[in-house]
Each structure stands twice: as structure tokens, then as C-alpha cells.
C-alpha positions as a printed NumPy array, in Angstrom:
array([[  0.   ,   0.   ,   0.   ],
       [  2.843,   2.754,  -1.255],
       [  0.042,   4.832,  -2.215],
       [ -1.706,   4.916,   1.129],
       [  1.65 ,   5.492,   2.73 ],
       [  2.791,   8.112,   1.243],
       [ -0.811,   9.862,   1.867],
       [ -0.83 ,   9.34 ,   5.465],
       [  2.868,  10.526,   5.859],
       [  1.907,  13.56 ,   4.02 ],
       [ -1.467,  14.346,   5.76 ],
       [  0.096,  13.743,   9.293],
       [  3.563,  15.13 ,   8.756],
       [  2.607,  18.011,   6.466],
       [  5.137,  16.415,   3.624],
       [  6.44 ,  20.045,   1.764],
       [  7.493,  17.857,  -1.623],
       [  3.683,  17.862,  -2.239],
       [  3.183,  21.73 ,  -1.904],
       [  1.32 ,  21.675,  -4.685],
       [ -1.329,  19.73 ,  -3.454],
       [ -2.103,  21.824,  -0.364],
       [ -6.235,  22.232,   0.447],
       [ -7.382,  24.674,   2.487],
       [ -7.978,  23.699,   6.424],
       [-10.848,  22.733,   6.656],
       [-10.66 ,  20.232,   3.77 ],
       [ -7.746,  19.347,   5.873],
       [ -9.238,  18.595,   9.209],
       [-11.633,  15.991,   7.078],
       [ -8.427,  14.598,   5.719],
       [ -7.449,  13.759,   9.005],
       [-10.34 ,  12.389,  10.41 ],
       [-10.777,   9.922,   7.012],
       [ -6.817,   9.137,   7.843],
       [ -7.529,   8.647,  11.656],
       [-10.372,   6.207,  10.862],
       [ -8.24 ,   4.717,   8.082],
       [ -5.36 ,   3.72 ,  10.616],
       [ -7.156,   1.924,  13.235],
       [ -9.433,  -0.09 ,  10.441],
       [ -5.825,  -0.839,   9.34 ],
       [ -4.762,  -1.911,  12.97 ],
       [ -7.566,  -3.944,  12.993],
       [ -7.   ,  -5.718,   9.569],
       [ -2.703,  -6.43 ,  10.598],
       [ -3.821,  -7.563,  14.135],
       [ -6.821, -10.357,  12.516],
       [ -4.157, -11.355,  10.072],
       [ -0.584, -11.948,  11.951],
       [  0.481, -14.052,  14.719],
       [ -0.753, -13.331,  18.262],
       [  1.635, -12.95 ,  20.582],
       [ -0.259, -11.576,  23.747],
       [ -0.997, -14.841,  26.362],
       [ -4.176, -15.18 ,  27.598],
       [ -5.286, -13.262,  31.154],
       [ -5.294, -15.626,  33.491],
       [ -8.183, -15.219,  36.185],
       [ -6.997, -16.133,  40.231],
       [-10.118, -17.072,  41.725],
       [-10.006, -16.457,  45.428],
       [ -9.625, -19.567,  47.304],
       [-12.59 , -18.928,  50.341],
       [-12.991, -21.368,  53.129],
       [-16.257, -22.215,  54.103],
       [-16.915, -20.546,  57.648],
       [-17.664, -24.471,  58.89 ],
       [-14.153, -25.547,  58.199],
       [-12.717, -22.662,  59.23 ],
       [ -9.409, -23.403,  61.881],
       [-10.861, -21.863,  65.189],
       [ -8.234, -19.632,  66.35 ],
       [ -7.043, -20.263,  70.012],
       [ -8.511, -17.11 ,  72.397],
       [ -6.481, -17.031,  75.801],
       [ -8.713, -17.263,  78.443],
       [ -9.13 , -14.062,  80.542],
       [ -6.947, -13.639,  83.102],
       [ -8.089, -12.019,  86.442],
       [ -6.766,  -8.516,  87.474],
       [ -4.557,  -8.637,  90.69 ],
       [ -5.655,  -7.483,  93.27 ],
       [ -3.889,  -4.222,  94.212],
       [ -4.678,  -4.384,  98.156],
       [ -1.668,  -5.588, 100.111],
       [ -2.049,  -8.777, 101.164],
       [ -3.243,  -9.197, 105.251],
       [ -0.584, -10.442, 107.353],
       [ -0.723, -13.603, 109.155],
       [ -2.761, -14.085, 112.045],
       [ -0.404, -14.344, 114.776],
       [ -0.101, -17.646, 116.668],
       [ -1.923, -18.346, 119.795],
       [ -0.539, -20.165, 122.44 ],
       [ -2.34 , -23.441, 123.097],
       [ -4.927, -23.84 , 125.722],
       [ -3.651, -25.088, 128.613],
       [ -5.261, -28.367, 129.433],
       [ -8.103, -28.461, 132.537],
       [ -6.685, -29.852, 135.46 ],
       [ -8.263, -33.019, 136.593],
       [-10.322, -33.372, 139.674],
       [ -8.968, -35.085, 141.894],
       [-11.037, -38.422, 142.519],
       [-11.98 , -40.105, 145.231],
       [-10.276, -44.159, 145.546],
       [-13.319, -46.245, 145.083],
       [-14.253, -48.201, 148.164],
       [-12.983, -52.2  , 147.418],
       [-15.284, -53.906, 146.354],
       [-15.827, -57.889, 147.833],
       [-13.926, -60.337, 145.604],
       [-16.099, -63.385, 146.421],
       [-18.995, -63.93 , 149.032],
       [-16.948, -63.787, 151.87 ],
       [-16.227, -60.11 , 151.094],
       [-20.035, -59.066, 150.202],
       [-20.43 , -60.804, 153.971],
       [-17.652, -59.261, 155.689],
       [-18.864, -55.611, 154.081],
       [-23.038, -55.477, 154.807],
       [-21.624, -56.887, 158.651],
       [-19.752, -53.76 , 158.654],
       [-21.865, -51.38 , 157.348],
       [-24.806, -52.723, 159.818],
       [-22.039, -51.81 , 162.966],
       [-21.968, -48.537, 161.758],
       [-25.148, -48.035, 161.443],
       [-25.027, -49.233, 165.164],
       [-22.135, -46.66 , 166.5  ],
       [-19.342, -49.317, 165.744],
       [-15.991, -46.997, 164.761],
       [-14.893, -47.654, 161.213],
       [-11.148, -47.019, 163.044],
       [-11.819, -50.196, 165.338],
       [-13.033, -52.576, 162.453],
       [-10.264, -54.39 , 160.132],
       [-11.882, -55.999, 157.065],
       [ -8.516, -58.04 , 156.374],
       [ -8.646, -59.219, 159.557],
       [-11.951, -60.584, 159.95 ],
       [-11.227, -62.176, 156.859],
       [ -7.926, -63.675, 158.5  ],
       [ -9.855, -64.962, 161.747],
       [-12.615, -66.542, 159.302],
       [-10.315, -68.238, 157.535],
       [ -8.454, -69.894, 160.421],
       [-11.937, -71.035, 162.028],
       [-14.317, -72.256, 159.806],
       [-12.613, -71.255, 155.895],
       [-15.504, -69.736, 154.943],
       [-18.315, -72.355, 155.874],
       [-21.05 , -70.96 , 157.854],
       [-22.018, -74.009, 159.17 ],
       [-18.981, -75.231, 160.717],
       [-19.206, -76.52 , 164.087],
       [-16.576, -77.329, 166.591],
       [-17.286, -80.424, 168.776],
       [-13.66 , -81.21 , 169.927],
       [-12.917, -78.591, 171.95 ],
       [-13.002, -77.567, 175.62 ],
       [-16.011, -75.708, 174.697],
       [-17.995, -78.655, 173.204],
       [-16.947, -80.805, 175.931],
       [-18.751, -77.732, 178.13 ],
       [-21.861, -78.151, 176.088],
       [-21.528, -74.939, 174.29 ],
       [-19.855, -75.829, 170.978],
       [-18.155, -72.836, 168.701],
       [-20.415, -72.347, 165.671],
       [-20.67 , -70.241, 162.322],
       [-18.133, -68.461, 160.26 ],
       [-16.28 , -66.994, 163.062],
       [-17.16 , -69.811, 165.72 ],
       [-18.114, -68.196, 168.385],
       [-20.553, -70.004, 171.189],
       [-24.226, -69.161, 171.843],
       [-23.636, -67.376, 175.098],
       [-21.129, -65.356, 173.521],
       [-23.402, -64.892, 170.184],
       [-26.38 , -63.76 , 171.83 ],
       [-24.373, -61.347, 174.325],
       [-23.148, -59.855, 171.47 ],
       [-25.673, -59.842, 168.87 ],
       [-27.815, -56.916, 167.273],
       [-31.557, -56.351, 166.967],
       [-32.592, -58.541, 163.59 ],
       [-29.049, -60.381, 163.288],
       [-29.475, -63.036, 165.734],
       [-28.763, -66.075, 163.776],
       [-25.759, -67.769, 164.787],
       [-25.545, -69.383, 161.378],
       [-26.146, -66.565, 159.575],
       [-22.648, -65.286, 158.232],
       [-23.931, -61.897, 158.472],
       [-24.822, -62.134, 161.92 ],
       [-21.903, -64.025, 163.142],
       [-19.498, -61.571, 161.655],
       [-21.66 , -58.487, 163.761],
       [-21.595, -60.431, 167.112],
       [-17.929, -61.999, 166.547],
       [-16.375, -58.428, 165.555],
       [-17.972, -56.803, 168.734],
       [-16.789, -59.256, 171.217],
       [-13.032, -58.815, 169.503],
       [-13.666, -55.009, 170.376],
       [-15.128, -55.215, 173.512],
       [-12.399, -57.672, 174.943],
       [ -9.344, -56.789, 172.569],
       [ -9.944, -53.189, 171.479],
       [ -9.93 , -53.931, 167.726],
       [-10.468, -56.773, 165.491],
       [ -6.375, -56.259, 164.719],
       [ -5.711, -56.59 , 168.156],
       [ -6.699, -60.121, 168.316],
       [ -3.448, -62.396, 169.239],
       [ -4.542, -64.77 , 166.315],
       [ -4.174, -61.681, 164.098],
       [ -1.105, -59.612, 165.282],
       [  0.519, -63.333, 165.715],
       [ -0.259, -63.475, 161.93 ],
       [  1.09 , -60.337, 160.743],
       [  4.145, -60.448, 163.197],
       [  5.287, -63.584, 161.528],
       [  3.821, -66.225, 163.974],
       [  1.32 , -68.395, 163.891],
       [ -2.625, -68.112, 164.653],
       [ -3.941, -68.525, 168.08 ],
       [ -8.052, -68.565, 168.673],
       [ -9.846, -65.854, 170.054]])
């Protein structure tokens, strides 16, 4: 297209070997706009026909997770404020209570150890009753003299003795004779085979003739290492 060329270099560049040819302006300014239109149809035409070299726009597509699969993001928990007060100091030890003293008690009266001994203790509680001394009456030695003279059977009875052979036999627990029972015998306790009753009667004639139930030679013969004598 030499023809078309050279008309395009001479309407855009004003080409002064064509003087002759010169229009007037106006006829100019169509010139152009035919010459304009002609160039792009022409751009058009060389860009159908040759080789393209542009590549193709690619399109990114934004990858979006679903808000279900989402990775939860780890939220430390709150932690609490400190406490600006100063902290309150110790309570102070207290000395421990000092433990309540015990009252003193009171030994526990013996109790009897066999029948002899729940014997031995109503005799001596009915004495007192009767103005007997506590201070004259031994319990051990009661026990000692019943022992020796009957061990412990209320019925015993002596019939060897002078005082058999006298007709007055010694009888009971503590083996005394009836003269000497019922001499010394309190209201209601008069039965000589009653171990009760011979302990009351028994103890009293110890007292009356010996000053104490201790004092009885069988006794203090006893406890000084000798041997028993009767009463």
C-alpha cells in the first residue's frame, strides 16, 4: 500500500514535496479524520491477520474457606486482674490452751472379791449403822480370823474342843458359842448361822475384849510372823 503510505505521511507530517497539493484547512481537518479512521481499520485488519503474541489473562479465583471448616483460632482465656490491696498479714499464733486440770477423785471403796467379802462388808456397814468406829473394824482381819476357824463355811461346828466338851460348841463363820453370840448380837441379826450375823456379834466381842479386830493375838501373831492362836 505505497500509495496509502505516502498519503498518510503527508497528511500527518505536512510532507512540503507535495506543496502543490495543499487544500485549504478545513478540507484538511476531514483529511485527518478519514486518515484517523483509516489507521485503526488498518490496525484492525494487521492484528486479525498476523500471529498473536499476547498470552491469555489468566483469572486467580479467590480460594474462600467455608466458615464451617474454618481453623478456630485459640482465644487465651481471661486472666483475672490482681488485686492491688496488700495482702493481710498472718494471724499471729496463739498459744495453746492449757489443758483443765483433773479433779482429783476419790479411791473407790474395794469392792468384795467373792462372798466372803459381800459378807464381811453389809456386817460392817450394819455396825456402823449401830455406832461401831470404822477405826476399830479391820476388814482383812476378819477375813484372817474366818479363815483360820471355819474357811468360809457358815455351818462349821466345833465339837472337839473344851467348849464342846462344856456343852456350848463354837459355831458359824467366826465360831463363836451361843452365850457369847447372843451377848453380842444386834436387833434382827441373831442367827448364829447366819454369816452376816456371826461376823456383827464376833467383831464386837473382839472389840469389847481386845480393842480392835487387829488386836486379836490370832491376828497380830499373823502379821508379826507367827502363827494363829483362837480368840
Amino acid at each position: 500500500m505505497p500509495n496509502t503510505a505516502s498519503w498518510l505521511r503527508a497528511a500527518f507530517l505536512g510532507d512540503k514535496s507535495d506543496r502543490q497539493h495543499r487544500v485549504a484547512p478545513k478540507t484538511r481537518a476531514l483529511q485527518l479524520g478519514t486518515a484517523a479512521a483509516a489507521f485503526g481499520v488498518l490496525g484492525v485488519v494487521t492484528g486479525v491477520g498476523g500471529p498473536s503474541t499476547e498470552q491469555p489473562a489468566v483469572e486467580t479465583a479467590a480460594v474462600v474457606t467455608p466458615i464451617d471448616q474454618a481453623v478456630p483460632l485459640h482465644v487465651p482465656a481471661p486472666q483475672p486482674a490482681a488485686d492491688p490491696r496488700p495482702a493481710a498479714p498472718a494471724p499471729a499464733e496463739q498459744p495453746a490452751p492449757e489443758a483443765a486440770p483433773v479433779p482429783e477423785q476419790r479411791a473407790p471403796e474395794a469392792k468384795p472379791v467373792d462372798q466372803i467379802g459381800a459378807w464381811i462388808d453389809e456386817a460392817v456397814h450394819v455396825m456402823e449403822q449401830n455406832g461401831v468406829s470404822r477405826d476399830q473394824v479391820d476388814t482383812e482381819a476378819i477375813r484372817m480370823i474366818i479363815m483360820h476357824e471355819s474357811n468360809g463355811d457358815p455351818s462349821a461346828t466345833n465339837n472337839w474342843d473344851s467348849n464342846a466338851a462344856a456343852g456350848t460348841p463354837s459355831i458359824g463363820l467366826m465360831q463363836t458359842i451361843e452365850p457369847t453370840f447372843e451377848s453380842f448380837a444386834l436387833p434382827g441379826h441373831e442367827d448364829i448361822y447366819n454369816p452376816v450375823d456371826n461376823i456383827i456379834a464376833a467383831t464386837r466381842y473382839a472389840i469389847a475384849r481386845y480393842g480392835s479386830v487387829a488386836d486379836v493375838p490370832g491376828v497380830s501373831g499373823v502379821r508379826s510372823g507367827g502363827s494363829y492362836l483362837g480368840y
